[in-house]
N, C-alpha and C positions, 0 to 999 in steps of 0.2 A: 205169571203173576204180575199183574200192575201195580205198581206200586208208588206210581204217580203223585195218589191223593197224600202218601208221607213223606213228602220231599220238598223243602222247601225252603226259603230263607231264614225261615225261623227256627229251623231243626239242623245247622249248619251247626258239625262238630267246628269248633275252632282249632282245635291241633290241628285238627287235620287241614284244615285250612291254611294254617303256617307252613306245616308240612311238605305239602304242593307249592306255596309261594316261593320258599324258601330252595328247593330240590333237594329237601331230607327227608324223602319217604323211611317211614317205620312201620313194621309188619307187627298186626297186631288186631282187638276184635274190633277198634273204632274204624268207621267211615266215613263219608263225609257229614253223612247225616246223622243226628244223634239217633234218630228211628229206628237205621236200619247195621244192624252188625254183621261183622265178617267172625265165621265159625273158623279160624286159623288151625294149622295142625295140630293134630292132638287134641287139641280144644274138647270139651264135653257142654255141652247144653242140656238145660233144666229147663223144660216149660212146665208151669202150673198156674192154678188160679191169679197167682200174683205179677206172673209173667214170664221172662224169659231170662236166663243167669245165664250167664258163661264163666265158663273155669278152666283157664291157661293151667299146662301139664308144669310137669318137672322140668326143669331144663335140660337140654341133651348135653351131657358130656362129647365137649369137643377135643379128640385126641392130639397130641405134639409131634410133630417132626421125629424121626429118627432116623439113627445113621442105617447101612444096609449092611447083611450077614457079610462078615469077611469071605471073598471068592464071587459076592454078587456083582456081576459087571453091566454095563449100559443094555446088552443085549435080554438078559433075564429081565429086567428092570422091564422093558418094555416091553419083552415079551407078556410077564404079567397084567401090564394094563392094558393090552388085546384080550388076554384071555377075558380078564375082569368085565372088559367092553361086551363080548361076547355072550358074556353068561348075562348079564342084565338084559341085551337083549331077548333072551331066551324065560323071560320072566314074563312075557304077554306077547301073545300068537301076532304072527306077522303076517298079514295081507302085501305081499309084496308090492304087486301090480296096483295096489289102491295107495301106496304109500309113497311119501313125499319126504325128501330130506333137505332143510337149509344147508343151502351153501351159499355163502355168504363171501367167502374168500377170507375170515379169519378162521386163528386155528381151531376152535371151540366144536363151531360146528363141520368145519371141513375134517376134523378126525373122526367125526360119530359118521358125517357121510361115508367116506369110505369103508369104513367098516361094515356100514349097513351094505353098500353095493358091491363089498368082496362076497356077500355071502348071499348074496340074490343078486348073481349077475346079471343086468342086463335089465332089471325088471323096476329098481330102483327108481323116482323121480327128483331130479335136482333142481332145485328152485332158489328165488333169491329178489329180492327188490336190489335195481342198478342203482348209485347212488350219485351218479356224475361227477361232475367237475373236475377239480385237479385228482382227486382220488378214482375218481371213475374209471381211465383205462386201465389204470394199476389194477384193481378188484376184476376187473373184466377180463384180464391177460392171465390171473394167476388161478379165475375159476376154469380157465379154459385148459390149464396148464394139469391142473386136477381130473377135468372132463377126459380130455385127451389121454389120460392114461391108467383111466377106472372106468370098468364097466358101467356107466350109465343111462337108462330111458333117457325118454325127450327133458332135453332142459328147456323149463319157462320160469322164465324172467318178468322182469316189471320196472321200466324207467318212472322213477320217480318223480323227473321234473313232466310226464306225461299225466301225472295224477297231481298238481299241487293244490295243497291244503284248502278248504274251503272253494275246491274248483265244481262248476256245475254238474250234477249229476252225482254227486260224490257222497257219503252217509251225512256229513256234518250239515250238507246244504239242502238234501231231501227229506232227512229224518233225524231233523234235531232233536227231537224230544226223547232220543232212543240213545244219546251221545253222552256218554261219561265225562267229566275231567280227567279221568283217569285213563283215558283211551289214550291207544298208540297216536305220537306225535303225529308220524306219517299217518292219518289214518288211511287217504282216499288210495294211495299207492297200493298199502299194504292188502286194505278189501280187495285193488285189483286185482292183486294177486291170489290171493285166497278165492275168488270167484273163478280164475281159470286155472287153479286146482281143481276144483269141484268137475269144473266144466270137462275136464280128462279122468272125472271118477273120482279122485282122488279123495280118500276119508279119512287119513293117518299123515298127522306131520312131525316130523323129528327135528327138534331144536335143538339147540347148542347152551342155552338156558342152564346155569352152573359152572359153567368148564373154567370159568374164573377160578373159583375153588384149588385146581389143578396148580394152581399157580400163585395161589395167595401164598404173601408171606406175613404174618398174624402179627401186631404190636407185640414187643416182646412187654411182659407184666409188666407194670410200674414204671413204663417209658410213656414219652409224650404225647398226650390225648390233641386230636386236630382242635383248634379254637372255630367253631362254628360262628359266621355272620350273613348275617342277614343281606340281600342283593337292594341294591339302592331302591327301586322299584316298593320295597315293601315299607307299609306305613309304620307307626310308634302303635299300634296294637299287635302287630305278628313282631315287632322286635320283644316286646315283652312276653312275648310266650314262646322265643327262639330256647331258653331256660329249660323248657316242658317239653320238649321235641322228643325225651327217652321216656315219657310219662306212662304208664300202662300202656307200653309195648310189650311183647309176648318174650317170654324168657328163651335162651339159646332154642334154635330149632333145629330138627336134624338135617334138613338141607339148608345151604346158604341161604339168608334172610333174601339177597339181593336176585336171587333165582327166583323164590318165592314171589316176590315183587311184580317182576317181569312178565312170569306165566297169569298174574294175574291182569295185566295187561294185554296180552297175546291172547290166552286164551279164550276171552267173551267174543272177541271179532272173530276170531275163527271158529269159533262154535255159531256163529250167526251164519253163516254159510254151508254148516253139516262138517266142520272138520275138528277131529279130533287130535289134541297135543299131547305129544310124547317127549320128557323131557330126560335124559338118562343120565346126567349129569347130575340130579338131585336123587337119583336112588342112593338110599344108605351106603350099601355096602362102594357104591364107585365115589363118595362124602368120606368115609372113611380111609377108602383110599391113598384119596387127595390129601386130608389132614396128616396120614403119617408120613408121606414122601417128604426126601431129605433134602434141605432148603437149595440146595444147587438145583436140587430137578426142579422145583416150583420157578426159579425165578427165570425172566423171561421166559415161561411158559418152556419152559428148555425138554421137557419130557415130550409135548406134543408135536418140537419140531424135531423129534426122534424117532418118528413112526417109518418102518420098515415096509419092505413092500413083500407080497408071497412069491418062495421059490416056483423055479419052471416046474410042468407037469409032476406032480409026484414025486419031485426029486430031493436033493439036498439044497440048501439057501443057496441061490445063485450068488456069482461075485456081486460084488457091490453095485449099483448102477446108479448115473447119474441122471436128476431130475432140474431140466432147463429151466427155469423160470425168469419172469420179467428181471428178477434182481439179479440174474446171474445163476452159475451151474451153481449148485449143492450136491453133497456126496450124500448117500443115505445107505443105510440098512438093511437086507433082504432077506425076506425069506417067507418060508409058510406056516402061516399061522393056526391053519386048521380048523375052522368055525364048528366044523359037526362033532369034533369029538368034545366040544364043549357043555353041552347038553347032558354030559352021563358023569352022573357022582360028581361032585366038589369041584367048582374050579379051580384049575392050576394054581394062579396068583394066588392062593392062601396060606400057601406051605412053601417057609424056610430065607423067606427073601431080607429079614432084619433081623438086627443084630439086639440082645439082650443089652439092657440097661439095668440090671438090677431088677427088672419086671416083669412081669408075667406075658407070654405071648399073647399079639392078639389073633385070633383065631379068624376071626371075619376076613382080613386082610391079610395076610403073613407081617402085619409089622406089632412091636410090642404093645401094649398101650401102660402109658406114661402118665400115672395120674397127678393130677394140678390138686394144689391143697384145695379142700373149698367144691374139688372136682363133684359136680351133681351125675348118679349112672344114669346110664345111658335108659331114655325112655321107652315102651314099648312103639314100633312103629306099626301105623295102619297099613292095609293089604293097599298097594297101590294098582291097582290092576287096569291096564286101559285097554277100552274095546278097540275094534280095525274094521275095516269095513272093506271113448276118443270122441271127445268132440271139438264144433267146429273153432275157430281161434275168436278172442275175448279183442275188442277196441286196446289197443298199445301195451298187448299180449305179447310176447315172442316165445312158442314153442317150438324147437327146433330137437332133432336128434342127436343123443351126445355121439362123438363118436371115439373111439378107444384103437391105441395104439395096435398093431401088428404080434409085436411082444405080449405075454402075459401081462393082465393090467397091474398094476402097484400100488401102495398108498404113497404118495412125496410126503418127504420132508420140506417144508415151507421155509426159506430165509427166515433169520430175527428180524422181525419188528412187524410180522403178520401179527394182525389186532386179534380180537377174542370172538 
């Protein structure tokens, strides 16, 4: 649908225009345009003779931290959010060989990667935009670091400063009229990449999109709210509507607002290419999750640099092993985590791992839920179901084969201070 002839300067939401000015995106039905609306989750729509309504749901109850069942120790802790990991995956068929996982080199999406390639050895695709500079060997040493000791397909990459912004050839300088504000900063890079996906088949990409969540630690009530301003750059009409930034935003949602956000950014460019996003970090039950883990495992992401690797063939957890990386050894966790028997009845992680608070268990997750005055239940959630679906190499493409240690492969544990 073209939607050209309703877009315009005279149909320019102004929140949203502060919005963007500002860098405080808010998820919600306005766009830029006042024309045209974003049907948000949950959201219900009415078209009739008089036009088009929208109606934001209830807001989701957001669960609290809680402490763990006495006797629960690091190992159960994590075991559960493998199993957790597992069973989500198992909520929409997997094309292995057409499928694509970010890695990126933080821990967000380098934990959903492994997990996807412990359980379609070999067949998995690792991918990633390079991002250079002083950061650049470091991400470069530590996806290699992951490669080298998880079963991986061809890794392809994409050097960033080989696609820069407005560079010839590129969407924003070919096909401007087809270009959001809302598009990926990077876009020419990212297309590159996304086109020598395509180009090796590839229909399914797994993002890391949420895995913040894992790690949030929430304002506590009635503590200090950040003082939002304006960046010099903006004029005396978006400072006077910096006020209106929460205005007819959508009420709590069940996944992070700030996933929400992002997939709506990722998503359009990679769907211009035939690839479709998976994001598992924003499924409910891996949301809920996250919200009841007890504030030690969130902060520095401390649970995801907990991940364990699977025991040798068929056996008991091997001893521990260590994983070299750029920053130095780290000791880690081992063992087998067992992907296939995830699939039959209930997963593991929902029984037994928190401790009562006076509260009813919660059943979705094994932790209680702890309700907040004021607390709105939990909404119903929509079926989120996503479909799945060798050639030659792409201009400042590098597809190469991963290649995997001697040893059974494992997931590392990442040093502190791996980004998201």
């Amino acid at each position: 649908m073209d939607l050209s002839a309703q877009l315009g300067p005279a149909q320019m939401e102004e929140r949203e225009v502060m919005r963007l000015l500002t860098g405080f995106p808010r998820y919600g039905h306005d766009t830029l345009f006042t024309t045209v609306k974003r049907l948000s989750e949950r959201s219900t729509a009415y078209a009739d003779a008089d036009g088009l309504h929208l109606v934001y749901p209830a807001a989701a109850e957001h669960a609290q931290p809680s402490d763990l069942a006495e006797g629960t120790g690091e190992r159960a802790l994590v075991e559960a959010f493998e199993a957790l990991t597992s069973h989500v995956f198992t909520k929409r068929p997997v094309a292995a060989g057409q499928t694509a996982a970010q890695l990126s080199g933080g821990m967000d999406s380098t934990n959903l990667a492994i997990s996807l390639a412990l359980a379609h050895p070999g067949a998995i695709t690792p991918c990633a935009m390079l991002i250079g500079g002083e950061a650049g060997p470091q991400q470069e040493a530590r996806r290699r670091a992951v490669i080298g000791q998880t079963g991986f397909a061809f890794d392809v990459t994409v050097r960033a400063a080989d696609h820069p912004a407005l560079s010839p050839g590129g969407l924003r300088r070919s096909r401007a009229e087809a270009i959001s504000p809302l598009d990926e900063p990077h876009l020419e890079a990212a297309d590159a990449l996304a086109q020598a996906l395509r180009a090796r088949g590839i229909h399914t990409v797994l993002a890391g999109f949420g895995g913040d969540e894992v790690a949030r630690v929430r304002r506590p009530e009635g503590g200090p709210v950040r003082t939002r301003t304006a960046p010099a750059w903006c004029g005396e009409r978006v400072r006077d509507l910096l006020g209106e930034v929460n205005t007819g935003i959508s009420p709590a949602t069940v996944a992070p607002e700030t996933a929400l956000i992002a997939l709506e950014v990722a998503t359009p460019l990679l769907a211009r290419r035939g690839l479709w996003a998976v994001a598992p970090f924003t499924d409910p039950d891996m949301v809920r999750f996250g919200q009841r883990l007890p504030v030690q495992w969130k902060a520095d992401k401390h649970l995801l640099h907990r991940r364990p690797r699977p025991a040798r063939d068929g056996g008991e957890p091997a001893a521990a092993g260590e994983l070299r990386t750029p920053d130095g050894p780290r000791r880690t966790r081992v063992r087998d985590w067992a992907p296939a028997r995830l699939g039959q009845g209930a997963p593991p992680h929902r029984a037994g791992l928190s401790r009562r608070r006076g509260t009813r268990g919660d059943r979705r997750t094994g932790f209680p839920l702890a309700r907040r005055r004021g607390a709105v239940p939990h909404g119903p959630v929509p079926d989120q179901r996503h479909r799945t679906g060798s050639a030659g190499p792409v201009d400042g493409i590098s597809t190469r084969r991963a290649t995997s240690a001697q040893s059974a492969p494992y997931a590392p544990t990442a040093p502190q201070g791996w980004g998201g």
